[in-house]
VEXDREN-2710 file (C-alpha; in Angstrom, 1 decimal):
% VEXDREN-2710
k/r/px/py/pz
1/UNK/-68.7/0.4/73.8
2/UNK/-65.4/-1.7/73.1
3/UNK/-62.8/-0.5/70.9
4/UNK/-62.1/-4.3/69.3
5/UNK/-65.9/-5.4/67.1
6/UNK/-65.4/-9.0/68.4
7/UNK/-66.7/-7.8/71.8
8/UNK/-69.8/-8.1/73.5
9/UNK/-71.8/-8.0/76.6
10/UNK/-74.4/-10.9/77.4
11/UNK/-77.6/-11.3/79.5
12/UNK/-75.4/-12.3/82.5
13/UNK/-73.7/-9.0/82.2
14/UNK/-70.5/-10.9/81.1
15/UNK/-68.4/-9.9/78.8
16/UNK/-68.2/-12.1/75.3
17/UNK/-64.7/-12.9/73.2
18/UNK/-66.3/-14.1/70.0
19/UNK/-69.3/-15.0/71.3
20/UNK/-68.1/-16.8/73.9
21/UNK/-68.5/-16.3/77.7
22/UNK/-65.0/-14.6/79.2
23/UNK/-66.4/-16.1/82.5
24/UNK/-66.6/-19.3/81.4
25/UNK/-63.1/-19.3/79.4
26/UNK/-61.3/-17.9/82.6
27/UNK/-63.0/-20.6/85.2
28/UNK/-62.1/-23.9/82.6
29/UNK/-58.4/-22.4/80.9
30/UNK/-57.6/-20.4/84.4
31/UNK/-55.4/-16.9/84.5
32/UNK/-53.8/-15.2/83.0
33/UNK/-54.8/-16.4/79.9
34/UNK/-54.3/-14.4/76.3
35/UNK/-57.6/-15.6/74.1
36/UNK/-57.5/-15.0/70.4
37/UNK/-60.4/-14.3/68.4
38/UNK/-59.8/-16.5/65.1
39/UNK/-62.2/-14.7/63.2
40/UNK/-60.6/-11.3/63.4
41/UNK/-57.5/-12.5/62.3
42/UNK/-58.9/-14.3/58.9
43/UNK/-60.6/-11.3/58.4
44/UNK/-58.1/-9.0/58.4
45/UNK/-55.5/-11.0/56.3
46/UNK/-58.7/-11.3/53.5
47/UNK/-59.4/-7.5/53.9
48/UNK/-55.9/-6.7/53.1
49/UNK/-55.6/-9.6/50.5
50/UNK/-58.3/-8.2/48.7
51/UNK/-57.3/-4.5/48.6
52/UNK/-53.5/-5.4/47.3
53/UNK/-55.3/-7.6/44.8
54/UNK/-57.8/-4.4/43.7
55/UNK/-55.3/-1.8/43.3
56/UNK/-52.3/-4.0/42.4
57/UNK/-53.3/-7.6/41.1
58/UNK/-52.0/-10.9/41.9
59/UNK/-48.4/-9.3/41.6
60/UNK/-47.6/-9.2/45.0
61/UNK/-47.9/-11.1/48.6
62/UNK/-48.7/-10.2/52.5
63/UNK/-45.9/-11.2/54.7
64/UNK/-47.4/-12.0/58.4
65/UNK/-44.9/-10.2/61.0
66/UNK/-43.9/-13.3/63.0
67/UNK/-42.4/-11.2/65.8
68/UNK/-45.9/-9.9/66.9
69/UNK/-47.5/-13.3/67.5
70/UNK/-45.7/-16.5/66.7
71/UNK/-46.6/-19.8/67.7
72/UNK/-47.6/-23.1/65.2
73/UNK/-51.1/-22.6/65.2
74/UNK/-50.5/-18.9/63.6
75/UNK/-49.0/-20.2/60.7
76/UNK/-51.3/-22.9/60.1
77/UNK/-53.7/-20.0/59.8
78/UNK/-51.1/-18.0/57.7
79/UNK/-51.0/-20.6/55.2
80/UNK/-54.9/-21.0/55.2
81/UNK/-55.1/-17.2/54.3
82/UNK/-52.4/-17.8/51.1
83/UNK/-50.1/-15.5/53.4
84/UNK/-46.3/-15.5/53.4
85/UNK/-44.3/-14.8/56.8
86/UNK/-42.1/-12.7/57.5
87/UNK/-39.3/-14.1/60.5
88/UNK/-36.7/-12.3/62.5
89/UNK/-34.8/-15.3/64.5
90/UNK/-33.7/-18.7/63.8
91/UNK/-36.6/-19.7/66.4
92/UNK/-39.4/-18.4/64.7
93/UNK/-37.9/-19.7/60.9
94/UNK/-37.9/-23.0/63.2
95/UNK/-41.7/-22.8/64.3
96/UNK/-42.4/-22.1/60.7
97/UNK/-40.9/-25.2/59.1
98/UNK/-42.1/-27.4/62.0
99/UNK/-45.5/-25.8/61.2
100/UNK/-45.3/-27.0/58.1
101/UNK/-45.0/-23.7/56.4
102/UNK/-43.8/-23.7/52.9
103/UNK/-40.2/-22.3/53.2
104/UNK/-39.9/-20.3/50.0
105/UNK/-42.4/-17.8/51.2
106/UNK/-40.9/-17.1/54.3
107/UNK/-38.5/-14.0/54.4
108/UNK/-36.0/-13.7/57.4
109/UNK/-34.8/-10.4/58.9
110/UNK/-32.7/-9.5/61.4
111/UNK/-29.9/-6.8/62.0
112/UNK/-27.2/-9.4/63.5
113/UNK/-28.4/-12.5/62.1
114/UNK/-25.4/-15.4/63.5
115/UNK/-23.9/-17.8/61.0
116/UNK/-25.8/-21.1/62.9
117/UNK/-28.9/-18.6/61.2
118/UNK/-28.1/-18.2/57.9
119/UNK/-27.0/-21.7/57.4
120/UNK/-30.1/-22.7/59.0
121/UNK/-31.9/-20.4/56.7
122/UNK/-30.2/-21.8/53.6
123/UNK/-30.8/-25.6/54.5
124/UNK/-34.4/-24.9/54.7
125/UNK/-34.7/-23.5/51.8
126/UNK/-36.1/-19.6/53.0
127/UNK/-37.6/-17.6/50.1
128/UNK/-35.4/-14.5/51.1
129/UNK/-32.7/-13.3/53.3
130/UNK/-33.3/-9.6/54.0
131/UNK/-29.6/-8.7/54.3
132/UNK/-29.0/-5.7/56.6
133/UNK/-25.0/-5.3/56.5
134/UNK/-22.2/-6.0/54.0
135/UNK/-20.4/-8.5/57.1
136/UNK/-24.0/-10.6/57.0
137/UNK/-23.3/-10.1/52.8
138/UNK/-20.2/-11.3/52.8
139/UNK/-21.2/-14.0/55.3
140/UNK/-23.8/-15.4/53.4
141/UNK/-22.6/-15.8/50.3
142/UNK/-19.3/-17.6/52.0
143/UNK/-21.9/-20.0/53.6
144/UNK/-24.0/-20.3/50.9
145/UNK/-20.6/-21.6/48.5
146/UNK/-19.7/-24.2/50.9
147/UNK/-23.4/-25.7/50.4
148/UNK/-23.4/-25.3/46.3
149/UNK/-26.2/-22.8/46.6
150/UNK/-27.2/-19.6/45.6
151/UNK/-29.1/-17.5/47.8
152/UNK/-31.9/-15.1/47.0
153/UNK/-31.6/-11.9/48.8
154/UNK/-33.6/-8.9/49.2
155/UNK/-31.2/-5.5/50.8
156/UNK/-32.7/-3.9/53.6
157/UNK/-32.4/0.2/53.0
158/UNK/-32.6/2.8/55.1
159/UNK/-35.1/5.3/53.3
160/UNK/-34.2/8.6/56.0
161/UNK/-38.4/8.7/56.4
162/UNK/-39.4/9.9/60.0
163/UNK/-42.5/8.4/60.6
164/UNK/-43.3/10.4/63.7
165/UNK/-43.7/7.6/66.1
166/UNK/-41.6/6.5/69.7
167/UNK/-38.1/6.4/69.1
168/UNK/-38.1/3.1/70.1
169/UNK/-40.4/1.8/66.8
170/UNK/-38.8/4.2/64.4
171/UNK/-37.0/1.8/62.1
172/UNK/-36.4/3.9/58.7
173/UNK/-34.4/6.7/59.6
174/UNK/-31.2/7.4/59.4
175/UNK/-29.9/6.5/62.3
176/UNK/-31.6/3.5/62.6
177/UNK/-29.6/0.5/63.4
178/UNK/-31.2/-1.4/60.6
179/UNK/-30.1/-1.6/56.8
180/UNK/-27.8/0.5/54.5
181/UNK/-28.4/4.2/54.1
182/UNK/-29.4/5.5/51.1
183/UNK/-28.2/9.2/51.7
184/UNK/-24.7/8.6/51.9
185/UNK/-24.2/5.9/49.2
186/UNK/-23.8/3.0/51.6
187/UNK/-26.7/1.3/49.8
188/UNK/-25.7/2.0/46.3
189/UNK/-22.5/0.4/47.1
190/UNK/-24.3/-2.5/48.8
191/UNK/-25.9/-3.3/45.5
192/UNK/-23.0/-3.0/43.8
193/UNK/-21.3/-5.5/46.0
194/UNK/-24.2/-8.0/45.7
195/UNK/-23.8/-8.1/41.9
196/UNK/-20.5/-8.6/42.2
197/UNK/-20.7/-12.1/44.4
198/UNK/-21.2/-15.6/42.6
199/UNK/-23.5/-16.9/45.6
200/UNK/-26.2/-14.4/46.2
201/UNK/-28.6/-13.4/43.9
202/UNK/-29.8/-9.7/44.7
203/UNK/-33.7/-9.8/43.5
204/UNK/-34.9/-6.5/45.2
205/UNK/-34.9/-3.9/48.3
206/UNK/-36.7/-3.9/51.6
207/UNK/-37.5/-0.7/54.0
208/UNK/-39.8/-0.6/56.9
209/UNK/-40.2/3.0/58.6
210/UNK/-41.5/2.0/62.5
211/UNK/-44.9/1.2/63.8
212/UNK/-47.8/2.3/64.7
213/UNK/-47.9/4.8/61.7
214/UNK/-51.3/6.9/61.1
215/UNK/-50.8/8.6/58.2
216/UNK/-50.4/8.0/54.8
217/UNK/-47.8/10.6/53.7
218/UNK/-44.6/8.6/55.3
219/UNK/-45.9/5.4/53.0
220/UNK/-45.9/7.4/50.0
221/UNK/-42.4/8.8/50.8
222/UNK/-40.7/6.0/51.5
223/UNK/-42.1/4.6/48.0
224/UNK/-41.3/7.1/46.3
225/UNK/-37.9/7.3/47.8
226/UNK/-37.6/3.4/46.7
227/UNK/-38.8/3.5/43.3
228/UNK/-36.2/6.5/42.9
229/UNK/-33.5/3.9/44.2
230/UNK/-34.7/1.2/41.8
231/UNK/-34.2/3.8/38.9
232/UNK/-30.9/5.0/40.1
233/UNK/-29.7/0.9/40.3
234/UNK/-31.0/0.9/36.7
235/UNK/-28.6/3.9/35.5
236/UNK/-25.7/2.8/37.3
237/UNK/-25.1/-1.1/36.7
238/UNK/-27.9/-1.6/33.7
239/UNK/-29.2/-4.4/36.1
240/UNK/-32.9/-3.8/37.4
241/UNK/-34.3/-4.9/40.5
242/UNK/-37.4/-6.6/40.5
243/UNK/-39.0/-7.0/44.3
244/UNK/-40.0/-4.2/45.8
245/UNK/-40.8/-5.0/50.1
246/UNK/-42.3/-1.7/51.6
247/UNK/-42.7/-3.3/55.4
248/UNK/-45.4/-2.7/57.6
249/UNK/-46.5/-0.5/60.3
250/UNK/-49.8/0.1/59.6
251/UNK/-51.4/1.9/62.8
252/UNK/-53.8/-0.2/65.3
253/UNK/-56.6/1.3/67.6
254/UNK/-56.2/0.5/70.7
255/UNK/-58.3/3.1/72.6
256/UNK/-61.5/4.3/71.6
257/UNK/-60.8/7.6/71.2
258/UNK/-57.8/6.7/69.0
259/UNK/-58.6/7.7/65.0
260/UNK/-59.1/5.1/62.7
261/UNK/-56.4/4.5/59.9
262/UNK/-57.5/4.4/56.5
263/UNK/-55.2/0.9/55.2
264/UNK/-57.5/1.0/51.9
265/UNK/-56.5/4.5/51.2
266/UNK/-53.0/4.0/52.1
267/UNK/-52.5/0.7/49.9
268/UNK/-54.3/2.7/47.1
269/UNK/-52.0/5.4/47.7
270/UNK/-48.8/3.1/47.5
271/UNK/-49.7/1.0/44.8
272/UNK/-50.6/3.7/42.3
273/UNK/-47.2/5.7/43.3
274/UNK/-45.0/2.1/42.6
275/UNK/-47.1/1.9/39.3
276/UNK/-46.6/5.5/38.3
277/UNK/-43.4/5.6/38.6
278/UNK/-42.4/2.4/36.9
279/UNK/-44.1/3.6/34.1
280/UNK/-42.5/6.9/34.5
281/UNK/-39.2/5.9/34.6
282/UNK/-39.6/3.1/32.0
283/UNK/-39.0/0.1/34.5
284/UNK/-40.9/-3.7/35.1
285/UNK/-43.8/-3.4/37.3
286/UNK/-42.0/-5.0/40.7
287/UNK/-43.1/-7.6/43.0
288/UNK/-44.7/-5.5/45.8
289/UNK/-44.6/-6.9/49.7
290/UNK/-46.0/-5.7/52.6
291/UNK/-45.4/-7.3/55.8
292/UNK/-48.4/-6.7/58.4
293/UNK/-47.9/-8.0/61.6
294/UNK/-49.8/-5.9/64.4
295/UNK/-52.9/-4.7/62.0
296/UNK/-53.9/-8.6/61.8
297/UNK/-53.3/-9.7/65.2
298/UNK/-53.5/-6.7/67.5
299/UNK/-57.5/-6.3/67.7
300/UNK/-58.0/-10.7/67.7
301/UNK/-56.4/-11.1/71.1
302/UNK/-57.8/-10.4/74.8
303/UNK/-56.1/-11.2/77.9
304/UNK/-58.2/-12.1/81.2
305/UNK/-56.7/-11.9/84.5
306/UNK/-57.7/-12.9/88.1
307/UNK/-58.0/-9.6/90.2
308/UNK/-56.1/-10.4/93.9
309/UNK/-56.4/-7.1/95.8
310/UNK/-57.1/-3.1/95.9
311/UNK/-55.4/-1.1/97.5
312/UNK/-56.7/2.7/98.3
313/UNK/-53.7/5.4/99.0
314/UNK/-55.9/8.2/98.8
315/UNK/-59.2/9.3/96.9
316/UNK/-56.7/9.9/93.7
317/UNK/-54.4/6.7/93.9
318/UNK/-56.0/3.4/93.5
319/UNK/-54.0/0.0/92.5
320/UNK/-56.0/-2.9/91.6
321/UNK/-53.8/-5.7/91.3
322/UNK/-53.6/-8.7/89.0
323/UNK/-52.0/-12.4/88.2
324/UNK/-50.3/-10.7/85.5
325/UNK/-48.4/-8.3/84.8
326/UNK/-44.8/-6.7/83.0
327/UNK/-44.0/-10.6/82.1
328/UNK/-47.0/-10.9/80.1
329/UNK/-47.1/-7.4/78.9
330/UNK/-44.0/-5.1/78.8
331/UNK/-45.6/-2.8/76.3
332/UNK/-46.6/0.1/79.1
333/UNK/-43.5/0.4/80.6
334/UNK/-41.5/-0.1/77.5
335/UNK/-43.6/2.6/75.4
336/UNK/-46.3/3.5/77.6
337/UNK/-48.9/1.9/76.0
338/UNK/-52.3/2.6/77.0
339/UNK/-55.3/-0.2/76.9
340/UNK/-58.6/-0.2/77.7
341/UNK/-59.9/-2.9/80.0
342/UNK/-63.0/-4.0/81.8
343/UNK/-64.3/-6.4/84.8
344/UNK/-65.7/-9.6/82.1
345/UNK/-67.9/-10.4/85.2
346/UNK/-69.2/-6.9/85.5
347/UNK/-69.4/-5.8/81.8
348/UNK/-73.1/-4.5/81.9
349/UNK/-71.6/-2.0/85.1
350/UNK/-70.7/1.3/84.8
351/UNK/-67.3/2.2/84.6
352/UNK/-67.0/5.0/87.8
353/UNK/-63.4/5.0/88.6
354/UNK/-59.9/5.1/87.5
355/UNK/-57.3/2.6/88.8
356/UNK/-53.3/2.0/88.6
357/UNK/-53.7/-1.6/87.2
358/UNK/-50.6/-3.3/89.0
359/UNK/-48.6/-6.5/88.3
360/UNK/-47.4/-9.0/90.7
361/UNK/-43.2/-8.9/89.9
362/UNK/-41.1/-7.5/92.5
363/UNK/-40.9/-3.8/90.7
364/UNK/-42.4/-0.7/91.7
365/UNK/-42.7/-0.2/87.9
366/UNK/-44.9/-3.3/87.0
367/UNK/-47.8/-1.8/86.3
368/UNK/-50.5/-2.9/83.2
369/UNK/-52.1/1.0/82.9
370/UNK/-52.5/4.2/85.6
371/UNK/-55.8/6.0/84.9
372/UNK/-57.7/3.2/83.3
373/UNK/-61.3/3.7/83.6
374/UNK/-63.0/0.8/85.5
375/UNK/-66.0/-0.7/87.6
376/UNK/-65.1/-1.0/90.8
377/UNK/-62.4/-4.3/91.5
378/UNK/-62.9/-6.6/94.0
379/UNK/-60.9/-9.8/94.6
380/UNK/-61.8/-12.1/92.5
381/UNK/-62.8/-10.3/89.6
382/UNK/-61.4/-11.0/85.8
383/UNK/-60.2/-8.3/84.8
384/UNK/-60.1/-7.9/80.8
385/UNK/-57.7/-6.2/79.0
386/UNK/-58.5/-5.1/75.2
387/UNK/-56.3/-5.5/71.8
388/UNK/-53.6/-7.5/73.3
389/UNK/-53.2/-9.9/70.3
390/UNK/-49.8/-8.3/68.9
391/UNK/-46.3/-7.7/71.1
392/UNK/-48.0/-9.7/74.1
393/UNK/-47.2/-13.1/74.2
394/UNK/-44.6/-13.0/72.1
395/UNK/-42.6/-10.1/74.5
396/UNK/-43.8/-12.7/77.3
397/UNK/-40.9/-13.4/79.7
398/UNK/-40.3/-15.0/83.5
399/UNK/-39.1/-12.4/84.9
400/UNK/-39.1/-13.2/88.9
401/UNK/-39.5/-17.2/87.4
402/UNK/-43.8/-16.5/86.8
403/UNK/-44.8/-18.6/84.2
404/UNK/-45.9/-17.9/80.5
405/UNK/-49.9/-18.1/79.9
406/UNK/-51.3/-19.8/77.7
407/UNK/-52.4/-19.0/74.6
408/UNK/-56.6/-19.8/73.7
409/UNK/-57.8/-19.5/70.1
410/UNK/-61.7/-19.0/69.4
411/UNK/-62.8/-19.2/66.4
412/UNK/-66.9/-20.0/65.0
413/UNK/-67.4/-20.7/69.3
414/UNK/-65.3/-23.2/69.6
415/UNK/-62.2/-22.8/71.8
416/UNK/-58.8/-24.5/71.3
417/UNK/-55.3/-24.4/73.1
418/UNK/-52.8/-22.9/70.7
419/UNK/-49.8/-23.0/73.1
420/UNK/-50.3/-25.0/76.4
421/UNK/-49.7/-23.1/79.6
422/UNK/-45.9/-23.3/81.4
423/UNK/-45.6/-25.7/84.3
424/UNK/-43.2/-25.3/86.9
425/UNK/-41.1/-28.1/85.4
426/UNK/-40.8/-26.0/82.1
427/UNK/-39.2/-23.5/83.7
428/UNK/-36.5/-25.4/85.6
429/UNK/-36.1/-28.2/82.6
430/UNK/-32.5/-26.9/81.2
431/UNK/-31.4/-26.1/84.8
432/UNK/-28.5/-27.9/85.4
END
């Protein structure tokens, strides 16, 4: 009936977040409101946690994405689930430490990372700089002999994998504005480089191919594609590198007609490529990382929203509008992103027709879904929108000055506020 398992449908005909009523959780925390289901998230960082540690031991780590849901409470959980984090800002290496994260397992990205970042980065005492371009290389290792310090570095590659996803999301190929390109030297020369400099100490490579991927072959090449760099490193400067980060990107359902992916099969897959090939071409067994982000989060979260009118243009176009909107959710008219959604106080109804689900901002172009399948809207209604936990809040904006949501966690029935919700003095507080 739902295409997230933490949903259900109780004797009121309400619909359930974790067991708990959605009616309930919208009249006491209000709308919009983006509830996450606790539960899913530990138990998808312990599914994947325990098929990397039966196909490839205790010789690796999961790297939370930060950039698809970050607030303190996340990584309070992160570090509950023995996960590392993976960080693409200054702000979110910030919400980390102040969570009380342990810094050397936090790994910081970024394509134009600013010097303020990577001093930040090294006073904190990050586990690894991903470095993405020989400025940023040459940057960091200036910074990092003005503090006495030698930082540890992973280089993010560009593999050339198409991973047949929006253009958008596609992050390994190469024209991708991320990392150094493999094809035309650029990334040999990078290592090279690293070697060379007294301040940085170049452990291993990174790649991440997009999002949202389905099948297992673009993994396997972009491994294998890897491994083949670590060998060629090998052969050309006798130095071997000994971290290997393979990303994430692992693909999420979020209709229910979507197919399934198969992350044990994949991780299999992966792992017993890196092995084979280590063993192949005579090199150490390297650290393996993946760094999951929306395949934890995605299916937790849930956002509830107060329906405020319908319109009717003619028997095909119907708009039910919402609280919400583009500032809490940019994902449809960024990507189109589709979701499935339902009335939480008509759950038990059927679902007869289908409705353009329309924001409040001032653009013809703020719209949630067109076609979404739904009992019929009346003012008043809370409206439910499915597998919202990842990209949501944290691609949250106030656009025409509406205010953030707030953020609920649910975990074993109990609900708790992870982020309060924005008050109208937050958003004029560094007006001047």
């Amino acid at each position: 009936m739902f295409v997230c398992e933490n949903l259900s449908v109780n004797k009121k005909g309400h619909l359930t977040i974790g067991g708990v009523d959605a009616i309930d959780i919208a009249n006491e925390y209000g709308t919009p409101l983006y509830v996450m289901d606790i539960y899913v998230v530990r138990k998808n960082c312990e599914r994947l946690a325990s098929i990397v540690n039966k196909y490839y031991g205790n010789n690796a780590l999961l790297c939370f994405a930060s950039k698809s849901f970050c607030c303190k409470k996340i990584y309070n959980i992160m570090q509950q689930e023995n996960m590392g984090v993976d960080t693409v800002s200054i702000g979110e290496m910030y919400t980390a430490i102040k969570a009380g994260f342990p810094s050397k397992k936090v790994y910081f990205h970024g394509n134009s990372k600013t010097e303020d970042e990577l001093e930040y980065a090294l006073e904190n005492k990050i586990g690894r700089v991903v470095v993405d371009n020989i400025t940023e290389l040459n940057s960091l290792n200036y910074i990092a002999k003005k503090k006495g310090v030698v930082a540890d570095i992973l280089l993010r590659l560009k593999p050339g994998v198409d991973a047949h996803v929006h253009k958008y999301v596609t992050t390994g190929s190469v024209n991708s504005k991320f990392g150094f390109d493999i094809a035309n030297g650029e990334a040999m020369e990078a290592v090279k480089k690293a070697m060379e400099l007294e301040n940085v100490n170049l452990l291993g490579i990174h790649c991440h191919i997009g999002s949202q991927i389905f099948e297992v072959e673009p993994f396997l090449l972009a491994a294998e594609i890897m491994m083949d760099f670590i060998k060629d490193v090998k052969i050309k400067t006798q130095n071997e590198l000994l971290e290997l980060n393979l990303g994430g990107g692992f693909g999420v359902r979020y209709l229910q007609t979507d197919k399934s992916f198969d992350i044990d099969c994949c991780i299999k897959s992966v792992c017993e490529l890196v092995k084979s090939k280590a063993s192949d071409y005579g090199l150490s067994l390297p650290f393996l990382i993946f760094e999951p982000g929306r395949y934890i989060v995605a299916q937790a979260g849930v956002t509830l929203y107060t329906v405020g009118c319908r319109k009717e243009i003619d028997k095909d176009i119907k708009y039910v509008s919402v609280n919400g909107g583009m500032t809490d959710n940019p994902r449809y008219i960024l990507y189109g992103s589709l979701y499935e959604a339902t009335l939480a106080n008509k759950a038990s109804e059927e679902k007869l027709e289908k409705v353009s689900i329309a924001g409040k901002c001032c653009e013809s172009g703020d719209l949630l879904g067109e076609g979404v399948l739904l009992q019929r809207a009346e003012k008043g209604d809370i409206l439910a929108m499915f597998a919202t936990g990842a990209y949501n809040y944290s691609m949250s904006s106030n656009y025409n000055r509406n205010l953030i949501p707030a953020v609920l966690f649910i975990e074993n029935g109990n609900c708790s506020l992870a982020v309060k919700r924005q008050t109208l003095e937050d958003l004029i507080r560094n007006d001047v």
